[in-house]
C-alpha positions in Angstrom: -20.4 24.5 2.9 -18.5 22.1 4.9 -15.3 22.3 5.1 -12.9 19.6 3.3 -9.2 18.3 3.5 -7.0 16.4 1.0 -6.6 12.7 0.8 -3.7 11.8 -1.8 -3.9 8.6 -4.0 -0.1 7.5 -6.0 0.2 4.5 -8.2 3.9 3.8 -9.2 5.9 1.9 -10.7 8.5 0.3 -8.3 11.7 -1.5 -9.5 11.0 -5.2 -7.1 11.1 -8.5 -9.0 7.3 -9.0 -7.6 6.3 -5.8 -9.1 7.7 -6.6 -12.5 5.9 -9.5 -12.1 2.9 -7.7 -11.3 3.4 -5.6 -14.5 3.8 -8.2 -16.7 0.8 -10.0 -15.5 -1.4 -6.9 -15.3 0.2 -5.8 -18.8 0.2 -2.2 -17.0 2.9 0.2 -16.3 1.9 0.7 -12.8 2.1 -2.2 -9.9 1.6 0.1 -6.6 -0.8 2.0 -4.6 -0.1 4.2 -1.5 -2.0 6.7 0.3 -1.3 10.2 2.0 -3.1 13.1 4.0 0.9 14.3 3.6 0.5 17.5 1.2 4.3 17.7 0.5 4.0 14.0 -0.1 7.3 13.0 1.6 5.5 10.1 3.5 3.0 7.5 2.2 1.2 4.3 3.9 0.5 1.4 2.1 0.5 -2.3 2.7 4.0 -3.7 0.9 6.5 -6.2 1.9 8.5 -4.6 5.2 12.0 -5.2 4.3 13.8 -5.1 1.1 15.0 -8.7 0.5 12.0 -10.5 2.2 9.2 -10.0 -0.9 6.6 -12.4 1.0 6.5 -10.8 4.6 5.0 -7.5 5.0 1.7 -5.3 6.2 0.7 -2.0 7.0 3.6 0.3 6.3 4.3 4.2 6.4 5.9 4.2 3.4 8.7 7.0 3.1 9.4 8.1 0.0 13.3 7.2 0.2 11.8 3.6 0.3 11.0 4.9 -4.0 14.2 7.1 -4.5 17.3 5.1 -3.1 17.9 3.6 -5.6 18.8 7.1 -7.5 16.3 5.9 -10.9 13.5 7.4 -12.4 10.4 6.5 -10.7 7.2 7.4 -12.9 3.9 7.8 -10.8 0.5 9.6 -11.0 -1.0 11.6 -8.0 -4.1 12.5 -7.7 -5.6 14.6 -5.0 -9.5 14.0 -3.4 -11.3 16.4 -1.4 -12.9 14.8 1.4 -15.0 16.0 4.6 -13.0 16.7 7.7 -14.3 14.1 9.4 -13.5 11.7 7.3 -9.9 12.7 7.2 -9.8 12.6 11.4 -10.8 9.2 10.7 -8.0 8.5 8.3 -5.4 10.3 10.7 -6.8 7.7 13.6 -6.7 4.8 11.1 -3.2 5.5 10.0 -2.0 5.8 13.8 -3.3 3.3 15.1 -2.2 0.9 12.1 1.7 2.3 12.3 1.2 0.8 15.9 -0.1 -2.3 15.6 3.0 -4.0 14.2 2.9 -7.7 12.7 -1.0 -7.1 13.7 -2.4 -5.8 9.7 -0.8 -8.4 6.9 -0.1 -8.3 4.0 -2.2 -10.7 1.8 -0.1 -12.3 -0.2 -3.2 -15.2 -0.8 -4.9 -12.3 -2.7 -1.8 -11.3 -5.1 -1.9 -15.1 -6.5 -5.6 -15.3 -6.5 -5.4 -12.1 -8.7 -2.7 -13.5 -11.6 -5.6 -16.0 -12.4 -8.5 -13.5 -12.1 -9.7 -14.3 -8.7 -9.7 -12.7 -5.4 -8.9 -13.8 -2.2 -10.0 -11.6 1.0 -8.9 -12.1 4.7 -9.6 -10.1 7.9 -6.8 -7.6 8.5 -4.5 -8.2 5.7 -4.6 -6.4 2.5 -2.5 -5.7 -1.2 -2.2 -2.0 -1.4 -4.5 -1.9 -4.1 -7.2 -3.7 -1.5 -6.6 -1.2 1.2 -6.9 1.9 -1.3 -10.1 -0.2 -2.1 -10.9 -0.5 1.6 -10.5 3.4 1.9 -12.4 4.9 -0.8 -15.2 2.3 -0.7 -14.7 1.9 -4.5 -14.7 -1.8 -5.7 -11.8 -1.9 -8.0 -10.2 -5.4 -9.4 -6.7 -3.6 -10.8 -4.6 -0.2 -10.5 -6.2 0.2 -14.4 -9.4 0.3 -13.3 -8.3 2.7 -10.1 -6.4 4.9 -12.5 -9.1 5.1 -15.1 -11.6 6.1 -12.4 -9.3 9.1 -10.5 -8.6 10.4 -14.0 -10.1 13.3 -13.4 -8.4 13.7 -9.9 -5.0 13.8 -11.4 -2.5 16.5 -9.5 1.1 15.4 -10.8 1.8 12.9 -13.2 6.3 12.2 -13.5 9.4 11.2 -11.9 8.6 11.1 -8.2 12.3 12.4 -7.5 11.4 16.0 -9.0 8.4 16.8 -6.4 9.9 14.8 -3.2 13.7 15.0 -3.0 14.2 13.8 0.9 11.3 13.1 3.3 14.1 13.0 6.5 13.4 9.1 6.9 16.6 7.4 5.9 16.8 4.6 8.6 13.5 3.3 7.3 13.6 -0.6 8.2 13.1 -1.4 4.3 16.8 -0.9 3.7 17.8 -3.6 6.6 18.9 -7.0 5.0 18.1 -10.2 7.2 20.0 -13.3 6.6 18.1 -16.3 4.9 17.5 -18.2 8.1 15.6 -15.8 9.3 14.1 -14.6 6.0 12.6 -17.9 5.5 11.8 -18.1 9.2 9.6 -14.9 9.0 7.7 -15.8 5.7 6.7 -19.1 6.6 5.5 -17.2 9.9 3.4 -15.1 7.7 2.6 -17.6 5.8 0.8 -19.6 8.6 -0.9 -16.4 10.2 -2.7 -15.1 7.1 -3.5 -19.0 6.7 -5.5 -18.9 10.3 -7.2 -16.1 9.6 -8.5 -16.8 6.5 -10.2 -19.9 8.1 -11.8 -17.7 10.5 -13.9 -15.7 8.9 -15.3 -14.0 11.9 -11.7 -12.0 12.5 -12.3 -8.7 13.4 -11.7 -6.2 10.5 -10.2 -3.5 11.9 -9.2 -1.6 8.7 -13.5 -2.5 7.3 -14.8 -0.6 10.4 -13.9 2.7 9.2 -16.6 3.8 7.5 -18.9 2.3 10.2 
């Protein structure tokens, strides 16, 4: 039998004004996705907004799990654990890598999170929601965190307040916690704004994050 390794899949439910909003659009009580080959889950990746008080700029992050916990509140999520081949997880450990690297490079689609309050979706080359890049992962087509949750059911490896299993994962200068000034807030978003706006007209972007199951 071959051998396999763990790939870790956590919805939460994260205290942000967008993911309220998500919430009560989605009438769920779960608005976030993140990913981990971490087995003491102390760090995640995800694709989220990069710093705290700039919601519409943001990409690939490695998503520390102080970035859930500063706050000191209760933070209810659901784990669930996959067993995957080896190769597959060598893949994952490449993917996450290289992505960590390529900052400002892998977007966040923030086209996709408006097409999705009215139903629709809204796909560009190398930028993703974190639900779109779980998606993108485990080749599984889902349109919520519902229909992701319902699916993993049977998966299911810890289900609570995130600040009993993972008390301190060593990362506390994580660049979420830095506040930028409006100037530049604004600055960077419109930036963002315009970037994920060229590549959506050109559809023949290269994918990076698509090509790794190829």
């Amino acid at each position: 039998m071959a051998e396999t390794k763990s790939l870790y899949v956590m919805i939460s439910r994260t205290d942000t004004g967008v993911g309220k909003l998500i919430r009560r659009l989605s009438r769920y009580p779960y608005n976030h996705v993140s990913l981990s080959l971490d087995p003491t889950f102390k760090t995640w990746v995800s694709f989220a907004r990069y710093v705290q008080n700039v919601p519409l700029y943001g990409g690939f992050i490695v998503e520390p799990a102080e970035r859930f916990l500063a706050k000191g509140e209760r933070i209810d999520v659901r784990i669930f654990r996959l067993d995957i081949p080896e190769e597959q997880h060598s893949r994952l450990e490449r993917l996450f890598s290289m992505a960590s690297q390529a900052d400002g490079e892998l977007l966040y689609n923030t086209f996709d999170v408006l097409a999705a309050a009215v139903g629709g979706r809204f796909a560009v080359p190398n930028a993703y929601t974190c639900l779109g890049f779980a998606c993108a992962v485990l080749e599984l087509p889902f349109t919520t965190i519902k229909e992701m949750d319902e699916h993993l059911a049977p998966h299911l490896c810890y289900e609570g307040d995130l600040g009993k299993l993972v008390t301190d994962s060593g990362h506390r200068n994580d660049r979420y916690f830095t506040r930028i000034g409006f100037a530049r807030a604004t600055w960077l978003t419109v930036r963002h704004l315009a970037k994920l706006s060229g590549r959506a007209l050109r559809p023949s972007f290269p994918d990076t994050v698509g090509q790794i199951h190829s």
